[in-house]
N, C-alpha and C positions, 0 to 999 in steps of 0.2 A: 389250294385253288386249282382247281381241272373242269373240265366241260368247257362251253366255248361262254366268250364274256357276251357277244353279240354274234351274229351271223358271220363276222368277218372274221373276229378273231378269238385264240383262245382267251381261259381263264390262266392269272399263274400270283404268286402270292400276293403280291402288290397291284392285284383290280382290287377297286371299290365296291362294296355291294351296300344295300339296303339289309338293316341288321333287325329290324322291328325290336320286339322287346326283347331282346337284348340287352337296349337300354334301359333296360329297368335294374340291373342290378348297380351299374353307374349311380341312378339317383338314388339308389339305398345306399352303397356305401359313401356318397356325398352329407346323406342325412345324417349319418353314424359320427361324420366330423365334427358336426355340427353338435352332437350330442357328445361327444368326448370332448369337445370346447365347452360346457356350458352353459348352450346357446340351445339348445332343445332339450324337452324330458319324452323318452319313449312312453311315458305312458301318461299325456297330460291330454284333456280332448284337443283334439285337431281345432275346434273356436275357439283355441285362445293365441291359433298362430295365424289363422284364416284372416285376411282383409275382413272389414263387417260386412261385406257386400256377401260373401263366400261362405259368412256363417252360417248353420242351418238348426234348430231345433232338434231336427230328428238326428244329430251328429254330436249331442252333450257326449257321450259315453265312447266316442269313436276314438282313438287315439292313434298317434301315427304308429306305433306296434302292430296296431289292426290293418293299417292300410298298407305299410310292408309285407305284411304275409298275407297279403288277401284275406283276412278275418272279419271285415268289417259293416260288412253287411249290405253296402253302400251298391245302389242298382246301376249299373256301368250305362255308359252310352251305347249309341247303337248309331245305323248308317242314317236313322232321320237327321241326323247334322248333318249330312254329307254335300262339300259346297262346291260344286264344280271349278270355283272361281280360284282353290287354293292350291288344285293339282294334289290331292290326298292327303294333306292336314288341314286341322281347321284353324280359321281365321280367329286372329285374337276378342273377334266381337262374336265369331260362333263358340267359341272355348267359354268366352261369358255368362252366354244364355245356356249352354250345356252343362256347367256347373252349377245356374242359381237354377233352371230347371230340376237336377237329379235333388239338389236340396229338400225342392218340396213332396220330393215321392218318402214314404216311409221306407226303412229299412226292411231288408229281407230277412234278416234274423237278428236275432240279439247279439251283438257284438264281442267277438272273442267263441264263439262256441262252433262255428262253421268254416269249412275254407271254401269262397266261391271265386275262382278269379276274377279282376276286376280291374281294368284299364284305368279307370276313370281316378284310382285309388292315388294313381301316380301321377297322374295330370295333378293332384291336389300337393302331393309331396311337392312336384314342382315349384308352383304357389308360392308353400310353405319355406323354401329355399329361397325365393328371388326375398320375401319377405324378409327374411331376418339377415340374408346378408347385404342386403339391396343391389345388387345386382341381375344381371340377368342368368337364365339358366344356365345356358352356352357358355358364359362366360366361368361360371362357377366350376363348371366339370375341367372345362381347357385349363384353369387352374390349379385345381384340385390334383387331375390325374392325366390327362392329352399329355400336356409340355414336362411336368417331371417325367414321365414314360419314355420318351419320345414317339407317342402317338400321335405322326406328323399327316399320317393318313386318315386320319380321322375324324369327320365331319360333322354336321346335322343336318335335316333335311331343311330346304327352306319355301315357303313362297312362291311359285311358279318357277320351282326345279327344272336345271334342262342338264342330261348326263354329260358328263366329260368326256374326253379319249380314252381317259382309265376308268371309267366307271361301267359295270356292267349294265347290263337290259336285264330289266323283270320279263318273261314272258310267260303267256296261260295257254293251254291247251283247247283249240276250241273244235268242239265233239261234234258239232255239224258240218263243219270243212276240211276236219280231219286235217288240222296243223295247228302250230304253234304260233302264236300271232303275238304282236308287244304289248304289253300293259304299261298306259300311261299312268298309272299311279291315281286315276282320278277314279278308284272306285272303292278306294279305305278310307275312312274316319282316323282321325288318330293325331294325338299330340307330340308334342318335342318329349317332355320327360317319362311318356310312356312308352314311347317306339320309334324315335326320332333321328337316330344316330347311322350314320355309313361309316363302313368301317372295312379294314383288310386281312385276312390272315396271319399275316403277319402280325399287325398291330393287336390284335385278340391276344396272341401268342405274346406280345409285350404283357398284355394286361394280366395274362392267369399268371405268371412270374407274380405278378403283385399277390394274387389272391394265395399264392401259395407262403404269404407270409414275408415274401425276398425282401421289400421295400418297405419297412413297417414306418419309416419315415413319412411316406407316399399313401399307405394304409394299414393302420397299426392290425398288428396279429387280434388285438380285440375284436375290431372291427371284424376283421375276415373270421373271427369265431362267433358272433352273431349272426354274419350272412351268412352261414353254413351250419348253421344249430337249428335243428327240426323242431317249428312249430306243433305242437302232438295234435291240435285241432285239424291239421293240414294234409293228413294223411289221404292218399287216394293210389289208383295201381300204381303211377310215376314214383311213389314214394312221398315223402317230406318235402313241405317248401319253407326254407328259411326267409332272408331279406332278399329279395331279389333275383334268387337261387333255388333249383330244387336242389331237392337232398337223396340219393337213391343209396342204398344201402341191401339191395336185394342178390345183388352178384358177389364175384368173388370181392371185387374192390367197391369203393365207395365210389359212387359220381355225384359230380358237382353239375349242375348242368342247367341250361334254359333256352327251350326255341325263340323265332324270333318271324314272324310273317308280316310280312308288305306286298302288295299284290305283283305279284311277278316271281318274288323271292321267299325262302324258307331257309332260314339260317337256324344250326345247332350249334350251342355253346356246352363243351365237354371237357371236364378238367377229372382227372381221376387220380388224388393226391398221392398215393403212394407209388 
């Protein structure tokens, strides 16, 4: 944590930021639980876990393997939802029409052959989680991995967000007044399970402890060898992306790694295991 959190004051491990997809590898390795419980198949279509409302035709052949590694074909949202009203995610009746909309577009390729990223893949994971455990999202991750970690700092976004004392300011650069001005956050699209989470340095720092295997109780070493095993479809310059995770493999050491943007903020996640 360095630079300043706001005008006033600096950054230091324990300010809050806006983590974006970040949170994407959270609801992969939440889904993995769910599959080493017996409660999902990675490779079963995604309509047979989908509410009927969220089934789609053109997604018999999609399975949630596909939609962890961005394989799936599936044409992501974009800022036409974007609802002023929810301060930078959307509302649970814009999430609805964004998902039974993208259903009716056909797929961009044949599923498992391409890697396109795709937001919209893990808004559907989400779904897929509150469904089979019936709970809610938030509550499944604070579950799952927040409270065994002790990641006491770590949040989600909600509903007309207003930042804390320890929370940083997004801010943009704007090219006609030649200064840095705040980003109210009301200019991203974007759900809870695909870029939803605040989080602190520190607490990051609790989480790759986990991913390095420590806590196999909290996330079994399986798990973290699925989210770090190179899908071969997925290859691009960054390297490999596993579940949630890319995979680089081009320097001396391996990195684990996944950016994360929300307007204002650009967060890197970098774990390099050895």
């Amino acid at each position: 944590g360095y630079g300043m959190a706001t005008p006033q004051k600096p950054n230091d491990p324990n300010t809050i930021f806006h983590i974006g997809s970040i949170t994407k590898q959270f609801t992969a390795a939440a889904l993995l639980k769910l599959v080493e419980a017996g409660m999902l198949n990675l490779h079963t279509s995604i309509n047979e876990y989908l509410p009927k409302e969220y089934q789609s035709k053109h997604w018999e052949k999609v399975t949630i393997h596909h939609l962890l590694s961005h394989t799936s074909g599936i044409v992501d949202y974009d800022e036409t939802y974007y609802d002023p009203k929810t301060l930078g995610f959307v509302s649970p009746e814009i999430e609805a029409k964004m998902i039974q909309e993208t259903g009716q577009k056909k797929l961009e390729f044949k599923p498992g052959t391409k890697f396109n990223y795709c937001n919209i893949g893990y808004t559907l994971l989400g779904i897929i989680l509150e469904e089979k455990t019936g709970q809610k999202y938030i509550d499944i991750i604070q579950e799952f991995f927040l409270t065994p970690l002790g990641m006491e700092h770590t949040s989600f976004h909600k509903q007309n967000y207003q930042a804390q004392n320890d929370h940083a300011i997004g801010y943009r650069w704007n090219s006609n007044h030649k200064k840095l001005e705040e980003d109210h956050h009301d200019k991203i699209v974007g759900t809870i399970p695909d870029g939803g989470m605040l989080s602190t340095t520190h607490n990051l720092y609790l989480w790759s402890v986990a991913l390095e295997g420590k806590h196999p109780d909290i996330l079994s070493v399986e798990s973290v060898k699925k989210m770090t095993s190179p899908v071969p479809q997925t290859l691009t310059q960054e390297g490999w992306y596993g579940y949630g995770l890319g995979i680089n493999t081009s320097g001396k050491y391996t990195r684990i790694h996944h950016s994360g943007w929300m307007g204002g903020f650009l967060s890197e996640f970098l774990l390099y295991p050895k």
